[in-house]
PDB file of N, CA, C, O and CB in Angstrom:
ATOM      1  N   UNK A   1     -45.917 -73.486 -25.512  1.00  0.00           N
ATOM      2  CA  UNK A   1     -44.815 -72.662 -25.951  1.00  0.00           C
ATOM      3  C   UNK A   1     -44.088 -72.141 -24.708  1.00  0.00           C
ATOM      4  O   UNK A   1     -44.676 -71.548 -23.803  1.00  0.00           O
ATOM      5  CB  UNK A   1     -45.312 -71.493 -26.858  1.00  0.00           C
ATOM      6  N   UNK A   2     -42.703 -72.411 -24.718  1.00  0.00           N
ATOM      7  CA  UNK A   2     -42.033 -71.633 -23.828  1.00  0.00           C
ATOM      8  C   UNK A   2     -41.507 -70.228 -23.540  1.00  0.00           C
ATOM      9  O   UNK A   2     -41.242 -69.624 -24.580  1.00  0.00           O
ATOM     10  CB  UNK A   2     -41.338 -72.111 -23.788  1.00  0.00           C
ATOM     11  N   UNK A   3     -41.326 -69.670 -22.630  1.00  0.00           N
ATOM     12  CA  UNK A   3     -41.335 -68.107 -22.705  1.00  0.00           C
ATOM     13  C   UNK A   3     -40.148 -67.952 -23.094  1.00  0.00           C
ATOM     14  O   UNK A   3     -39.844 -66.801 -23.408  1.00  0.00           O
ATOM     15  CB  UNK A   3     -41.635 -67.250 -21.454  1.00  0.00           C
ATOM     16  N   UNK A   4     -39.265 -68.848 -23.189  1.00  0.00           N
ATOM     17  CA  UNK A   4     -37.656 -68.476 -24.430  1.00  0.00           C
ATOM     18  C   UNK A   4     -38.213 -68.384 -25.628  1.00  0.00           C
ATOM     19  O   UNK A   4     -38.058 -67.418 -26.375  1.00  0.00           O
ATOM     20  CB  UNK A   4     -36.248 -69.841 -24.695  1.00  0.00           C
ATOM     21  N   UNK A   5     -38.872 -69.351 -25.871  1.00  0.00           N
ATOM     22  CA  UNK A   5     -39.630 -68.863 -27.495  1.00  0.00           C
ATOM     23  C   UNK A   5     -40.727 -67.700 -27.812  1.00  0.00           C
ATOM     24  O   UNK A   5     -40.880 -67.239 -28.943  1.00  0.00           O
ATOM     25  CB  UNK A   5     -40.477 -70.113 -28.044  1.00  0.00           C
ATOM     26  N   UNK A   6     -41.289 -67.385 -26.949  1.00  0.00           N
ATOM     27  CA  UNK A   6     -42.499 -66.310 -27.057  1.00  0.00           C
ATOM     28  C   UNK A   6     -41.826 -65.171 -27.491  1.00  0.00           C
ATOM     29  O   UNK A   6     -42.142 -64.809 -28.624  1.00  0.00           O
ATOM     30  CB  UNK A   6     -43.350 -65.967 -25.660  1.00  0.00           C
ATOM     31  N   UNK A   7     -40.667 -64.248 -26.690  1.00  0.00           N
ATOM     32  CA  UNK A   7     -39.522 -63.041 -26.600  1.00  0.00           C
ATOM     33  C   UNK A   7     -38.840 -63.125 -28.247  1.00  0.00           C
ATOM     34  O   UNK A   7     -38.471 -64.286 -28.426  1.00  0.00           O
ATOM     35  CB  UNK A   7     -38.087 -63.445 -25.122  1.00  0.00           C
ATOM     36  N   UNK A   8     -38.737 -62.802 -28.707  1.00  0.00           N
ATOM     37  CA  UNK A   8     -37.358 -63.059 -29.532  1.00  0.00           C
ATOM     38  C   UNK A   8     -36.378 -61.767 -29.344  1.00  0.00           C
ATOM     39  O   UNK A   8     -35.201 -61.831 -28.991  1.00  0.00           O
ATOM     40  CB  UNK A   8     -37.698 -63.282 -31.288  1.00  0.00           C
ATOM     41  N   UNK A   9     -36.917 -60.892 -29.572  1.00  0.00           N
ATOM     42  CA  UNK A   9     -35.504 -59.448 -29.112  1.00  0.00           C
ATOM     43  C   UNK A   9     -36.401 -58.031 -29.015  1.00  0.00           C
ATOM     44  O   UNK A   9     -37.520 -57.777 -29.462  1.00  0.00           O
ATOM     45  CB  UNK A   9     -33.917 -59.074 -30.824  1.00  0.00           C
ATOM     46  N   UNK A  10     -35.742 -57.460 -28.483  1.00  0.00           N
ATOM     47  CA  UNK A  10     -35.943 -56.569 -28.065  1.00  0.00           C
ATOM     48  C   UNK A  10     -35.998 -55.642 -28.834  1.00  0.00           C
ATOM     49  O   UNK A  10     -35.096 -55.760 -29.664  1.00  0.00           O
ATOM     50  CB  UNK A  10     -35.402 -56.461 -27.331  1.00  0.00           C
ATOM     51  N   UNK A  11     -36.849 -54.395 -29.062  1.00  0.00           N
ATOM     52  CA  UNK A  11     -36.481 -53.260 -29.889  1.00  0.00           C
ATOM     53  C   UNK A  11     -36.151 -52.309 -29.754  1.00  0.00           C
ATOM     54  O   UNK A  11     -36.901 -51.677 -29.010  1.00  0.00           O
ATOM     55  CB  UNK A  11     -36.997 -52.942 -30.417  1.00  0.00           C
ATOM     56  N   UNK A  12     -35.165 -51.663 -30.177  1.00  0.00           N
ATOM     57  CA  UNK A  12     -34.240 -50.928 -29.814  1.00  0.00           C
ATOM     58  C   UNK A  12     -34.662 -49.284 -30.714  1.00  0.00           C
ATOM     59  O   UNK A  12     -33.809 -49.069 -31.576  1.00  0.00           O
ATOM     60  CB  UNK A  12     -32.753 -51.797 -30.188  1.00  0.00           C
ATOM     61  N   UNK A  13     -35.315 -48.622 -30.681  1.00  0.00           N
ATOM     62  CA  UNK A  13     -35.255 -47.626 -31.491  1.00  0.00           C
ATOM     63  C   UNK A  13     -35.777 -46.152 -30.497  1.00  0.00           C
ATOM     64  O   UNK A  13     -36.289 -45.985 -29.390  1.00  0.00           O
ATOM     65  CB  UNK A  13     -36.211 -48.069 -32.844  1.00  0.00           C
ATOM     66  N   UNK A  14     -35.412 -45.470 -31.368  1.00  0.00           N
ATOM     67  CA  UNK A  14     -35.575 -43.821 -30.542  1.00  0.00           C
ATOM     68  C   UNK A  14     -36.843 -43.593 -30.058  1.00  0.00           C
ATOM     69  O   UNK A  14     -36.977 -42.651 -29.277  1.00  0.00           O
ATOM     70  CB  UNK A  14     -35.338 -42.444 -31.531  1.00  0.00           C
ATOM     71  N   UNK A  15     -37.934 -44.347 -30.396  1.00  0.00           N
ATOM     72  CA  UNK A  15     -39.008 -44.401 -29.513  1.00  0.00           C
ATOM     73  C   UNK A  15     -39.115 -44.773 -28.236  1.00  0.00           C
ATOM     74  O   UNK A  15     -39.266 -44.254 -27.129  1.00  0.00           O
ATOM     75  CB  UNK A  15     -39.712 -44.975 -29.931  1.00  0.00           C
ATOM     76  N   UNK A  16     -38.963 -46.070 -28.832  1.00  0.00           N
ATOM     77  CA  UNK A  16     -38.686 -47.515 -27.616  1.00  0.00           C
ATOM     78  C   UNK A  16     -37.882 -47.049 -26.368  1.00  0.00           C
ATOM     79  O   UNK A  16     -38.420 -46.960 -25.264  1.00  0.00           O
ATOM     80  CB  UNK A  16     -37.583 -48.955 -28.353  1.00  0.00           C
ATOM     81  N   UNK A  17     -36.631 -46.769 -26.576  1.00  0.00           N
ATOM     82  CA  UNK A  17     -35.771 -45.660 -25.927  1.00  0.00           C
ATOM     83  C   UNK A  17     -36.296 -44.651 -24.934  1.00  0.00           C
ATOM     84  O   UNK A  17     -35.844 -44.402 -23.816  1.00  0.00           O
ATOM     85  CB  UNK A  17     -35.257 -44.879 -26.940  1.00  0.00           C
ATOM     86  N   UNK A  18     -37.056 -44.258 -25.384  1.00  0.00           N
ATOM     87  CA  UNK A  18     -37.727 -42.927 -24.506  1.00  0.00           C
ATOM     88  C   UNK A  18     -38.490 -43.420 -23.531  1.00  0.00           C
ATOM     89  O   UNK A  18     -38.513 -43.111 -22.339  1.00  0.00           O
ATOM     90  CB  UNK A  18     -38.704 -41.896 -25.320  1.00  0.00           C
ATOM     91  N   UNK A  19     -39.389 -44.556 -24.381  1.00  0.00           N
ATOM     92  CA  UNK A  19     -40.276 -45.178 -23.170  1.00  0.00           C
ATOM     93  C   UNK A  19     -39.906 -46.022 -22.282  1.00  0.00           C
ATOM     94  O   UNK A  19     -40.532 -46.475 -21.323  1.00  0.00           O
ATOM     95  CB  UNK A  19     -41.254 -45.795 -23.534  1.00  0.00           C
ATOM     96  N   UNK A  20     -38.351 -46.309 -22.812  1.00  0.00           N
ATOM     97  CA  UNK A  20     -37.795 -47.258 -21.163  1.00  0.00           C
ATOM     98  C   UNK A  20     -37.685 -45.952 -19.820  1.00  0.00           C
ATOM     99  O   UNK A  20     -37.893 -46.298 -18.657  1.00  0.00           O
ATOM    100  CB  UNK A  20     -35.541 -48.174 -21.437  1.00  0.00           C
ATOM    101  N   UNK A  21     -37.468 -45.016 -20.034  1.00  0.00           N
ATOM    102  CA  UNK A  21     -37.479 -44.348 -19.200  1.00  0.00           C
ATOM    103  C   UNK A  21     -38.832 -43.552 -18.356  1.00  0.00           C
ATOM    104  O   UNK A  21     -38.775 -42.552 -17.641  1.00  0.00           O
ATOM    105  CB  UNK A  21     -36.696 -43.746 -19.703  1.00  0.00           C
ATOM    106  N   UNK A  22     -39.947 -44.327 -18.699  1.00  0.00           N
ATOM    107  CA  UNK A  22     -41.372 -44.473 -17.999  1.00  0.00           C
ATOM    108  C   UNK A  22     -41.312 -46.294 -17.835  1.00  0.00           C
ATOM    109  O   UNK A  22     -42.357 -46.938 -17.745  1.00  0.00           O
ATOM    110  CB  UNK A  22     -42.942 -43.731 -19.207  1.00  0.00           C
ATOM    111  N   UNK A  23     -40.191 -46.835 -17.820  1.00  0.00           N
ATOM    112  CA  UNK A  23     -40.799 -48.106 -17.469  1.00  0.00           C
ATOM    113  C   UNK A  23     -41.410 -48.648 -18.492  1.00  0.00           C
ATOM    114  O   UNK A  23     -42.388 -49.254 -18.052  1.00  0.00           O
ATOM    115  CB  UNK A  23     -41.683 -48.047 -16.455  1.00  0.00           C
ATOM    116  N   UNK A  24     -41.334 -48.753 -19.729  1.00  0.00           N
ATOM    117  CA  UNK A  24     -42.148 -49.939 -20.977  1.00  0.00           C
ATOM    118  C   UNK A  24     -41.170 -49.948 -21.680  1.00  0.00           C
ATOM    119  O   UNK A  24     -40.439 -49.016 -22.017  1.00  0.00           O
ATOM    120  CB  UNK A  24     -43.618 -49.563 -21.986  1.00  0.00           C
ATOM    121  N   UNK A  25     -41.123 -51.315 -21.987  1.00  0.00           N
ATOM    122  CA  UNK A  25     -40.401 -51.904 -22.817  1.00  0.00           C
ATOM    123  C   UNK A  25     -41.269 -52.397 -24.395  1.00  0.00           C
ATOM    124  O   UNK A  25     -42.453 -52.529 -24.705  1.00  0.00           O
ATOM    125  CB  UNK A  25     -39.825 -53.056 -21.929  1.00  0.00           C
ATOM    126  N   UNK A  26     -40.011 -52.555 -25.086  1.00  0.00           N
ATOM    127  CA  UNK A  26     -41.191 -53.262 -26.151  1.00  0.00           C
ATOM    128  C   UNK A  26     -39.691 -54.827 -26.857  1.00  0.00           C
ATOM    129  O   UNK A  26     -38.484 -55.014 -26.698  1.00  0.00           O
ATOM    130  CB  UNK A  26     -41.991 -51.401 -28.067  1.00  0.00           C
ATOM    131  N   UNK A  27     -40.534 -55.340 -27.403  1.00  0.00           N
ATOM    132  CA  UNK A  27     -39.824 -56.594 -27.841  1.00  0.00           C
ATOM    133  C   UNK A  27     -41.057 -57.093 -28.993  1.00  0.00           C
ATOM    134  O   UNK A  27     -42.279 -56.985 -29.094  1.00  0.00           O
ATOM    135  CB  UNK A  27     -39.470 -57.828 -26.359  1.00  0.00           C
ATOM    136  N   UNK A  28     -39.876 -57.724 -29.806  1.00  0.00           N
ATOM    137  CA  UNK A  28     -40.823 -58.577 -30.760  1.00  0.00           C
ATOM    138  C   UNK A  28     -40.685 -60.001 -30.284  1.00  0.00           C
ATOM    139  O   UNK A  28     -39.695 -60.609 -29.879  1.00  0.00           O
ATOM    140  CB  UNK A  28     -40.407 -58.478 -32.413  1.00  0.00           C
ATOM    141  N   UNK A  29     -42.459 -60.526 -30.504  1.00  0.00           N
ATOM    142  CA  UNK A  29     -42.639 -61.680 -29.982  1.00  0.00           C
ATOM    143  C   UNK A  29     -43.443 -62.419 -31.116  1.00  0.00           C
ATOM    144  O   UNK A  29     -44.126 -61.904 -32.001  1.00  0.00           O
ATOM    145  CB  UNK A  29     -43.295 -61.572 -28.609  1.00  0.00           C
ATOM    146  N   UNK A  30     -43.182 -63.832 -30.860  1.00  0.00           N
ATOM    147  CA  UNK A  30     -43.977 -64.792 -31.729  1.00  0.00           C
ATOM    148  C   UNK A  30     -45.487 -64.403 -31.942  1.00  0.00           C
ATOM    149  O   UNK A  30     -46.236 -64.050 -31.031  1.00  0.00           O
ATOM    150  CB  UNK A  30     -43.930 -66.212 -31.082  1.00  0.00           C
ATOM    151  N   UNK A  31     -45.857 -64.523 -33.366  1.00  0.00           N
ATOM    152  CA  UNK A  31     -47.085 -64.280 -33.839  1.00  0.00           C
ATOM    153  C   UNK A  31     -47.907 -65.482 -33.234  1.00  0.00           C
ATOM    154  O   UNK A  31     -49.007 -65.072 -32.865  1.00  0.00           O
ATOM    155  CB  UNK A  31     -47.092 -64.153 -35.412  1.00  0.00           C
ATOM    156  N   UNK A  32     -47.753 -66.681 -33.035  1.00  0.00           N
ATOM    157  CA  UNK A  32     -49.031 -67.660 -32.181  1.00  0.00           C
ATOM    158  C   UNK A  32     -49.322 -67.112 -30.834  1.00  0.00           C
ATOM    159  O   UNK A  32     -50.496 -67.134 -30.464  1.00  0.00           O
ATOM    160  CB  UNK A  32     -48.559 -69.370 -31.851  1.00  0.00           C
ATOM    161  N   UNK A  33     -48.479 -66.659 -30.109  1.00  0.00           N
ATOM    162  CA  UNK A  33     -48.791 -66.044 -28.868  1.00  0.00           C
ATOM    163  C   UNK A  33     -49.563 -65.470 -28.815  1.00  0.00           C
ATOM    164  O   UNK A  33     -49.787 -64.763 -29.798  1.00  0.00           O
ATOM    165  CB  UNK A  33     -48.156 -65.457 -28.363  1.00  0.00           C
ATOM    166  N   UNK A  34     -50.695 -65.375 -27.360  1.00  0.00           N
ATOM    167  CA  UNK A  34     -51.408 -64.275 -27.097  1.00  0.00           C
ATOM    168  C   UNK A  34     -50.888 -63.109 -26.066  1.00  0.00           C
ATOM    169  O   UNK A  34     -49.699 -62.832 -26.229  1.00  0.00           O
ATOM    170  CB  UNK A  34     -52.578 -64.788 -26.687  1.00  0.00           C
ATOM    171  N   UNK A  35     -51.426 -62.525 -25.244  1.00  0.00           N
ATOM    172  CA  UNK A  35     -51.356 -61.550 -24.435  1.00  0.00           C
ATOM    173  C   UNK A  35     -50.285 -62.243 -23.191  1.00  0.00           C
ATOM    174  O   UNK A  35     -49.124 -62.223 -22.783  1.00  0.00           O
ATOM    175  CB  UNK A  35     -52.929 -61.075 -24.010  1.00  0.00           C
ATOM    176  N   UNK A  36     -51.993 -63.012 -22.892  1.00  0.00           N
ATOM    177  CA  UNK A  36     -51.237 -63.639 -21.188  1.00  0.00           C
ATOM    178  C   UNK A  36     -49.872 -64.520 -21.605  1.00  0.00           C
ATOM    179  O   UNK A  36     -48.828 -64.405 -20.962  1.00  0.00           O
ATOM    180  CB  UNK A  36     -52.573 -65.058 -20.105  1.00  0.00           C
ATOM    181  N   UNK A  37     -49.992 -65.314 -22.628  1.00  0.00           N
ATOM    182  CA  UNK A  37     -48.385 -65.946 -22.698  1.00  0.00           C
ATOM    183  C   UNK A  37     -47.157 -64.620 -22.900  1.00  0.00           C
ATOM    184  O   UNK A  37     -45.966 -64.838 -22.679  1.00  0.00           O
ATOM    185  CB  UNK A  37     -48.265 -67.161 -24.322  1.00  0.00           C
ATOM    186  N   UNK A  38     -47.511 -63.688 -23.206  1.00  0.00           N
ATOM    187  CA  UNK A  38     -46.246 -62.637 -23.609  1.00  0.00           C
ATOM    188  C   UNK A  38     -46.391 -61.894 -22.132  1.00  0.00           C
ATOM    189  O   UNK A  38     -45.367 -61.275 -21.840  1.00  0.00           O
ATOM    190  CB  UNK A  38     -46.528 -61.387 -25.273  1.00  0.00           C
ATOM    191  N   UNK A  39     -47.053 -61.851 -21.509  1.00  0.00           N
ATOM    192  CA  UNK A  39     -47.000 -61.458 -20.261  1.00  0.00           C
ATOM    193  C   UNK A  39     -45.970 -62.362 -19.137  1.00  0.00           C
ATOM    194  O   UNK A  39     -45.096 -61.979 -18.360  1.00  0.00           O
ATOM    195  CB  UNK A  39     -48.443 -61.461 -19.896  1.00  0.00           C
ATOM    196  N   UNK A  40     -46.564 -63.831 -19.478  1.00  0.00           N
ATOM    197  CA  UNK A  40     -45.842 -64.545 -18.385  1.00  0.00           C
ATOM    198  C   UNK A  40     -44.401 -64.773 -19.301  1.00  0.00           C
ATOM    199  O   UNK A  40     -43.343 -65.174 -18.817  1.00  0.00           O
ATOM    200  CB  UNK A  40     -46.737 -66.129 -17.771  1.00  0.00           C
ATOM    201  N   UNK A  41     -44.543 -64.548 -20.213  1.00  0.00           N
ATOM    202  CA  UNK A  41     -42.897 -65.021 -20.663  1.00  0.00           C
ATOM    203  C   UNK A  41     -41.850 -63.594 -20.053  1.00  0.00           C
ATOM    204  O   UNK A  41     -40.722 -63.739 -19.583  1.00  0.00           O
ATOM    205  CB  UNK A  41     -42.735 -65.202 -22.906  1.00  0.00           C
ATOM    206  N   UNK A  42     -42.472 -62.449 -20.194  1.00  0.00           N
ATOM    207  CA  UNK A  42     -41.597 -60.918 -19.708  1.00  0.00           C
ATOM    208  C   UNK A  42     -41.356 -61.592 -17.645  1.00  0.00           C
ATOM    209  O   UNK A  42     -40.355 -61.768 -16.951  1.00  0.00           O
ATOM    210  CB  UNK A  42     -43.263 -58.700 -19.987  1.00  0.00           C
ATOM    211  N   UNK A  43     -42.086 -61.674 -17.522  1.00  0.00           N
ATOM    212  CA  UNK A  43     -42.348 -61.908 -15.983  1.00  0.00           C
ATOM    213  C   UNK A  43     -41.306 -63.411 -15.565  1.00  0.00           C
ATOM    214  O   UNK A  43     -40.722 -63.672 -14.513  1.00  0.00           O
ATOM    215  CB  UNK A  43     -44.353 -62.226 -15.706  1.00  0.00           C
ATOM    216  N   UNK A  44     -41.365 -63.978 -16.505  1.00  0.00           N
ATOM    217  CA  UNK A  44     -40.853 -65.604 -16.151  1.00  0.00           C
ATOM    218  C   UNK A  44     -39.349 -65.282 -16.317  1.00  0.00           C
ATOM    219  O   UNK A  44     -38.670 -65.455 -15.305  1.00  0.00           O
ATOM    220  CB  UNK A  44     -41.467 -67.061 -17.382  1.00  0.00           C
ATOM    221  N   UNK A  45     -38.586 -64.749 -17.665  1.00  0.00           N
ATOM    222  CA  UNK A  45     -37.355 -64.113 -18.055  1.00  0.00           C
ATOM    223  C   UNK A  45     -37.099 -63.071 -17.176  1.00  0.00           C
ATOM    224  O   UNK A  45     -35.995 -63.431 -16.769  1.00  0.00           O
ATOM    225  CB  UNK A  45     -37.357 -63.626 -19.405  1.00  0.00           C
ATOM    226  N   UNK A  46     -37.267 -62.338 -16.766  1.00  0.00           N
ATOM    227  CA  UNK A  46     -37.410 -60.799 -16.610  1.00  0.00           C
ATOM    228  C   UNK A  46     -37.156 -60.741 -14.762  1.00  0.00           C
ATOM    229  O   UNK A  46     -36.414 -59.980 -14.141  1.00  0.00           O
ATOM    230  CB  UNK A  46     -39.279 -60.133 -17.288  1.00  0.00           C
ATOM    231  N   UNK A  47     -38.004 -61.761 -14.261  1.00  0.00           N
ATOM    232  CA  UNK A  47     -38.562 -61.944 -12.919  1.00  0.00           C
ATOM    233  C   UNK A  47     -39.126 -60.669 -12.071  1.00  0.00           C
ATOM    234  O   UNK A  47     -38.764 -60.323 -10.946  1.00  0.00           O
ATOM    235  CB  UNK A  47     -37.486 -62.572 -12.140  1.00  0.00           C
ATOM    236  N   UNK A  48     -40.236 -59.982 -13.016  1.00  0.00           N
ATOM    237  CA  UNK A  48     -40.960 -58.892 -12.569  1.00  0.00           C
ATOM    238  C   UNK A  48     -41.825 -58.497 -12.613  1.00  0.00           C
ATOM    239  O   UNK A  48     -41.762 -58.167 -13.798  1.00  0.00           O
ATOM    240  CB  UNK A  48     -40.774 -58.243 -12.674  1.00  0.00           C
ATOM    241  N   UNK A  49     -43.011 -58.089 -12.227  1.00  0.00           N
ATOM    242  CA  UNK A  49     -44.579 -58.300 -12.422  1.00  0.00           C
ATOM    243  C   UNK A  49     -44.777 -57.388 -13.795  1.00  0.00           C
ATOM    244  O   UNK A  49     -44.000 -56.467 -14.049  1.00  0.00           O
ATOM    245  CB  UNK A  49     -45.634 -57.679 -10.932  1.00  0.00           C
ATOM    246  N   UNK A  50     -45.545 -57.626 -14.388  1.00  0.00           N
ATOM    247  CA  UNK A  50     -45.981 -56.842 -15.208  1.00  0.00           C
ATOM    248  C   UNK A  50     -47.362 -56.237 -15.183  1.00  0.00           C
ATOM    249  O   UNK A  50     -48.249 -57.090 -15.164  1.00  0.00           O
ATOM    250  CB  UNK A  50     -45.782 -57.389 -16.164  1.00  0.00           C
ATOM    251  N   UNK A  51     -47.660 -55.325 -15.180  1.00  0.00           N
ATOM    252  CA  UNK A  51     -48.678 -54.468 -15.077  1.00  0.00           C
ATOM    253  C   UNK A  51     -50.133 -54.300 -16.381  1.00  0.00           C
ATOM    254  O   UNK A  51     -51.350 -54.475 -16.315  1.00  0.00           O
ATOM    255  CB  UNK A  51     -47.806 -53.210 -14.941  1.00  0.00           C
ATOM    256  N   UNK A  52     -49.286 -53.929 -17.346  1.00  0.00           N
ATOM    257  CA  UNK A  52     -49.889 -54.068 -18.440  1.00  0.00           C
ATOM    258  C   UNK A  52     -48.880 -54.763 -19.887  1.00  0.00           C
ATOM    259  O   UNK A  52     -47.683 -54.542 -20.074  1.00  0.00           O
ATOM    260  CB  UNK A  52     -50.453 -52.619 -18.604  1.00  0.00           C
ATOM    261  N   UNK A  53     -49.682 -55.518 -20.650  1.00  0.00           N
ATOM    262  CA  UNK A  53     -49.387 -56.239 -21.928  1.00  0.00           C
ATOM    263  C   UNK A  53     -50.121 -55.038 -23.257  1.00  0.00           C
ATOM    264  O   UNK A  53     -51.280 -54.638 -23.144  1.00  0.00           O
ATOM    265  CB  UNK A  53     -50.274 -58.073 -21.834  1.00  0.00           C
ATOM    266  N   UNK A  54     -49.117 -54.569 -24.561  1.00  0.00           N
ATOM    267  CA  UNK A  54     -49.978 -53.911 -25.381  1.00  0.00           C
ATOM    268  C   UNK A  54     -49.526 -55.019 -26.332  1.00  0.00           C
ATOM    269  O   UNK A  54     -48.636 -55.830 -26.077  1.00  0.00           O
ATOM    270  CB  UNK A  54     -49.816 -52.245 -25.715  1.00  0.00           C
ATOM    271  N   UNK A  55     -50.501 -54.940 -27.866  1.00  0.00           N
ATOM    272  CA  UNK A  55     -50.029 -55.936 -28.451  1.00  0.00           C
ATOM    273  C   UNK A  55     -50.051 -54.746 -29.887  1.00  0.00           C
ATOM    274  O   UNK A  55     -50.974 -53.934 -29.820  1.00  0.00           O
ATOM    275  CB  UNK A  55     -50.989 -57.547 -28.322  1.00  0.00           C
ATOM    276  N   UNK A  56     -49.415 -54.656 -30.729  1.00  0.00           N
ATOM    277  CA  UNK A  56     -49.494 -54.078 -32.030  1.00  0.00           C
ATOM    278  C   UNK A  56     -49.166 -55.472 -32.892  1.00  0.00           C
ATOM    279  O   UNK A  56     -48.319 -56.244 -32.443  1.00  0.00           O
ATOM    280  CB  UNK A  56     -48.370 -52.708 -32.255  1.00  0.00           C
ATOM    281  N   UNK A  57     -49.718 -55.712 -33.889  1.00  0.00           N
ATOM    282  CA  UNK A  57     -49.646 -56.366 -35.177  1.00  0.00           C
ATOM    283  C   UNK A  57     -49.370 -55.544 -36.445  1.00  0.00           C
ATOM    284  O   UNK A  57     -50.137 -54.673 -36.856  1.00  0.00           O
ATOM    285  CB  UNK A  57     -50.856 -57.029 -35.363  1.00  0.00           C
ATOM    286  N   UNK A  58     -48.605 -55.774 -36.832  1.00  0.00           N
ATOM    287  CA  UNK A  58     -48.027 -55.454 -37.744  1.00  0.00           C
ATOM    288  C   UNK A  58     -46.660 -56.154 -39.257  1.00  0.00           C
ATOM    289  O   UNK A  58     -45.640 -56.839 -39.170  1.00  0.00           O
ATOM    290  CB  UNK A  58     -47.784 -54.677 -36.954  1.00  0.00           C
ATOM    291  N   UNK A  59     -47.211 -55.670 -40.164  1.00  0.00           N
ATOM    292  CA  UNK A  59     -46.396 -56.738 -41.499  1.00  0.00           C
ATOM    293  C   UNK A  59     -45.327 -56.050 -41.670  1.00  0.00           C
ATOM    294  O   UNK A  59     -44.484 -56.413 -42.490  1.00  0.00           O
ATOM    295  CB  UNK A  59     -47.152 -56.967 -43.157  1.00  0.00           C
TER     296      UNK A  59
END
């Protein structure tokens, strides 16, 4: 899987928001993905190390 496909968009809400301003982002990403692929896809797009990966699942 490629890291154009892993990303799909970004989330944008009054949470999310707050925490760009400590540096975390959040985005929704493909459900086959694991950790390290959503890691190297932020890092591969992005071109910036990433520190930590969180993952929430959710319907």
């Amino acid at each position: 899987m490629e890291a154009r496909d892993v990303l799909k968009r970004p989330v944008i809400t009054e949470k999310s928001s707050a925490a760009m301003a400590e540096d975390k982002y959040t985005f929704d990403v493909d459900t086959r993905a694991n950790k390290t692929q959503d890691k190297n896809a932020v890092e591969e797009i992005f071109d910036v190390k990433a520190d930590n990966v969180n993952i929430i699942n959710y319907k």
